[in-house]
C-alpha positions in Angstrom: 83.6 109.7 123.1 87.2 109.7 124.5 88.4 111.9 121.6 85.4 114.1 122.1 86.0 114.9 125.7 89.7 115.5 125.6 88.3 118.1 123.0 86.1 119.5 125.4 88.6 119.3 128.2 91.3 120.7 126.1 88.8 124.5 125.2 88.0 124.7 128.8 91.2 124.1 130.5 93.1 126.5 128.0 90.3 129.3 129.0 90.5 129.0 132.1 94.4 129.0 132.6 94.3 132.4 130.3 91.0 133.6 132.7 92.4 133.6 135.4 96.2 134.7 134.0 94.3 137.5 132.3 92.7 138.5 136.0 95.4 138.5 138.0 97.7 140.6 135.7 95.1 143.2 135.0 94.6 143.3 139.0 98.2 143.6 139.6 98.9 146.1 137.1 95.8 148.7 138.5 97.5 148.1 141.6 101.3 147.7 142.0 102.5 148.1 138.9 106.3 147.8 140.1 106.1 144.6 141.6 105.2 141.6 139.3 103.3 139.2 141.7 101.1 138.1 139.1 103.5 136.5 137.6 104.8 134.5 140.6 101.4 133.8 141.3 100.7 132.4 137.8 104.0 130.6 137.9 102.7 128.5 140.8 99.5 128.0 139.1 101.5 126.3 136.2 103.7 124.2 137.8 100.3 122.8 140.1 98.6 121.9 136.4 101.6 120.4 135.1 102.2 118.3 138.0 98.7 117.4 138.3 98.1 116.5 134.4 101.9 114.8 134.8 100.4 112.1 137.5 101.4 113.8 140.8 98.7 113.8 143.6 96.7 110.8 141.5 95.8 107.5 142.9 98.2 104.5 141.3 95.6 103.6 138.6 95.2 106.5 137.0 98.7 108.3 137.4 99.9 106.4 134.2 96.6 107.2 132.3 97.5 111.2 132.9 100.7 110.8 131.9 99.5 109.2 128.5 97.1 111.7 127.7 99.9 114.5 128.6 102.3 112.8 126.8 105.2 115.0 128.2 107.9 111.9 127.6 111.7 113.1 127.6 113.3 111.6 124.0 116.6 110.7 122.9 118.9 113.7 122.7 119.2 113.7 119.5 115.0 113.7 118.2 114.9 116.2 120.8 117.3 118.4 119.4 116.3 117.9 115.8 112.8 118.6 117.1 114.1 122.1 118.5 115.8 122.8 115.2 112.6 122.2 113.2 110.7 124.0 115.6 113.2 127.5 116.0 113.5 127.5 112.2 109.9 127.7 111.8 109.9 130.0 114.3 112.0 132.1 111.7 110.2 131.8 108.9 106.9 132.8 110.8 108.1 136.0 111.7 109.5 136.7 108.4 106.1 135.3 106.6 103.9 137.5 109.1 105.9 140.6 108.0 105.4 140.1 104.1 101.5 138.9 104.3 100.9 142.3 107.2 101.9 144.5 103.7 100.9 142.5 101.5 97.1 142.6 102.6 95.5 144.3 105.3 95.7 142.4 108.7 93.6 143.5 112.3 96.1 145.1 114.7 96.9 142.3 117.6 95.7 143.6 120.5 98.4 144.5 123.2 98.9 146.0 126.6 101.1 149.3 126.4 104.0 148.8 128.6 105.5 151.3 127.7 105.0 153.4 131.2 105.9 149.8 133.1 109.0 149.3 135.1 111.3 146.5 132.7 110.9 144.0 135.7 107.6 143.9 135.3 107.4 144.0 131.2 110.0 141.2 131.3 108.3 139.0 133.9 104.8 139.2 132.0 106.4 138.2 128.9 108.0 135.1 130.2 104.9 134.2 132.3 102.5 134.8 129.3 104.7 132.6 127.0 104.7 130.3 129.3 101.3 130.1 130.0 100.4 130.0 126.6 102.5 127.0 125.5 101.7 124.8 128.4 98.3 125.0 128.8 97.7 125.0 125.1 100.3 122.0 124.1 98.7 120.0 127.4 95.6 120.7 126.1 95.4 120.3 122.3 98.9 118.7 121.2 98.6 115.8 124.3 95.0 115.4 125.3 93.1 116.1 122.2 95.8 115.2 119.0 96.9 112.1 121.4 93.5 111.1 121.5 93.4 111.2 117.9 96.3 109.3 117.3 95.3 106.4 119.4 91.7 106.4 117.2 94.1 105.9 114.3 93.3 109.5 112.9 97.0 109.4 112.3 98.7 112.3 110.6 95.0 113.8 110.2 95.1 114.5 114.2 97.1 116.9 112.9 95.1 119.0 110.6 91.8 117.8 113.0 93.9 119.7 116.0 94.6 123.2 113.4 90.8 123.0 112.8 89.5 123.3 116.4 91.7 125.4 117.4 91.1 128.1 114.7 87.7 129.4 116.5 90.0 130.1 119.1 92.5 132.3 118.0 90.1 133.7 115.5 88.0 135.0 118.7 91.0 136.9 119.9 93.0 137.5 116.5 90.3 138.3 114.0 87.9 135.9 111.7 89.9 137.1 108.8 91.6 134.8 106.2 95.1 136.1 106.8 95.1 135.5 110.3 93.2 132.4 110.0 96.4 130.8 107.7 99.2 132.1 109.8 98.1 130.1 112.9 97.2 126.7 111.1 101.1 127.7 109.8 101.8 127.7 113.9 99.4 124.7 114.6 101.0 122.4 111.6 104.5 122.7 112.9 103.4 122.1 116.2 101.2 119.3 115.6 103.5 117.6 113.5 106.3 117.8 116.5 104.2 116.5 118.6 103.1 113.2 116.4 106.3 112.8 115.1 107.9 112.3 119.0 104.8 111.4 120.7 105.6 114.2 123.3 104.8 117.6 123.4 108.2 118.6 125.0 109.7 120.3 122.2 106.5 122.0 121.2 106.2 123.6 124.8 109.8 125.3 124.2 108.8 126.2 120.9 105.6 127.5 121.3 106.8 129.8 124.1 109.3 131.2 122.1 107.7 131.8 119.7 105.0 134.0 121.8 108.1 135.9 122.9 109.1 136.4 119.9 105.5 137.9 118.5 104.7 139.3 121.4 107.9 141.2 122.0 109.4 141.6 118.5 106.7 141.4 115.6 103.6 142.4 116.3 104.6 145.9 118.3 105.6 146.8 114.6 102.8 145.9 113.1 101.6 149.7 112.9 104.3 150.8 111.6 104.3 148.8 108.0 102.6 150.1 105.3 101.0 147.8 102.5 103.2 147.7 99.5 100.7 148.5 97.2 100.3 152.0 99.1 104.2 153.0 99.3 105.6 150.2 97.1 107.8 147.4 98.4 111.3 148.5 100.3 115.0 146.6 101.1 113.2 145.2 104.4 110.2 143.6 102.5 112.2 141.9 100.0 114.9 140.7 102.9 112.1 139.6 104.8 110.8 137.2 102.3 113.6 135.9 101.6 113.9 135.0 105.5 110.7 133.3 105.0 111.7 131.3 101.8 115.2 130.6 103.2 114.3 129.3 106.7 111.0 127.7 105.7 113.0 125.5 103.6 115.8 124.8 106.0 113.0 124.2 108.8 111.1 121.4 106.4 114.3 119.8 105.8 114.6 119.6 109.5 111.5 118.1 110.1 112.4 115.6 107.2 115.4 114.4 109.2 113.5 114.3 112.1 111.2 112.2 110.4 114.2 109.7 109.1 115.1 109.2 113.0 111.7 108.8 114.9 111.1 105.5 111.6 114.8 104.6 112.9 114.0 105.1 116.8 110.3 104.9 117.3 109.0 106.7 120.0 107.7 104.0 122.8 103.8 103.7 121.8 101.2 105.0 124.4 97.8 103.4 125.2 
């Protein structure tokens, strides 16, 4: 029952935070474009969730409960850092893989504003809020409440697959219920899952997973209409450099997460309950 309501808790809380981000940036973009409230607004907003979900403004019994199912614990420098690696390499090799599978085989177009008649303030501010908004409410969400639930049932490292699994509805509502979409995010959601139940904190996933939103949402997926499939136009320099990003830093990333492996068996993380 436990595990089934963090669940629960976990799809609701991640659509409302993007509800009501999604409201108050279309509001302040019909109406004053040049000055980015929205963002300040929804900074706010974040900081009042992660405070509340952290403990703060909960009665003494149950501050220590939130804090377990948030499981936002700082960690040795060096895990964290290790983490980070793992993490910014993926990171790498995501972008590089999401170039070669987009001409490979046909992917749906990701669905973005055009800021292209918006003051850079404002472009830059929405980016940094978005990201930001995506990777807390989302590693709060699944990677504390519902894999930590998980773990503590004993799932163990098949919280991790269990958390990819629910959460592919999700982006498949907003990126497409096609198969190549569908195997790029459980590619996000393993990396990110396995951060988060190696270190028993979803620290390092929150930094990752916001930059690699910036990354997409500024760098990669604005380009998306301008590949071609290779089997139209043939493959060029840029495909063949690209996969050799993914092969490169997927490796180098794996052999991070090994090491970071090696020092959370030498340095457990403390246990929650």
């Amino acid at each position: 029952m436990r595990v089934l309501w963090t669940g629960v808790f976990a799809i609701v809380m991640t659509a409302l935070v993007s509800g009501i981000w999604a409201a108050l940036l279309l509001t302040n973009l019909s109406h004053s474009p040049g000055l980015p409230w929205s963002s300040i607004v929804m900074a706010v907003i974040l900081w009042i969730l992660w405070s509340y979900l952290n403990g703060r403004w909960a009665p003494a019994g149950s501050r220590d409960a939130r804090r377990v199912y948030l499981r936002a614990a700082r960690l040795p420098r060096r895990i964290y850092s290790w983490a980070l690696i793992a993490g910014l390499l993926w990171v790498v090799f995501l972008a590089g893989f999401w170039i070669v599978l987009s001409q490979l085989v046909s992917v749906p177009g990701n669905k973005l504003p055009d800021f292209s008649t918006l003051p850079v303030l404002t472009v830059v501010a929405t980016l940094v809020v978005a990201c930001a908004s995506g990777a807390i409410s989302e590693e709060a969400g699944f990677r504390g409440y519902f894999q930590g639930s998980l773990e503590r049932a004993g799932a163990g490292p098949a919280a991790i697959l269990l958390t990819a699994l629910l959460m592919a509805p999700i982006h498949a509502l907003t990126q497409g219920f096609v198969w190549p979409t569908l195997v790029f995010y459980l590619l996000v959601d393993a990396m990110l899952g396995a951060l988060a139940y190696l270190t028993k904190s979803i620290l390092p996933g929150v930094v990752v997973h916001a930059v690699g939103l910036f990354t997409f949402l500024g760098l990669i997926w604005p380009s998306d209409k301008s590949r071609s499939l290779i089997s139209q136009g043939g493959a060029d320099l840029w495909f063949w450099l690209h996969l050799a990003q993914a092969l490169l830093f997927g490796a180098l990333s794996l052999y991070a997460l090994g090491r970071l492996a090696r020092l959370t068996r030498q340095n457990p993380p403390a246990p929650t309950s």
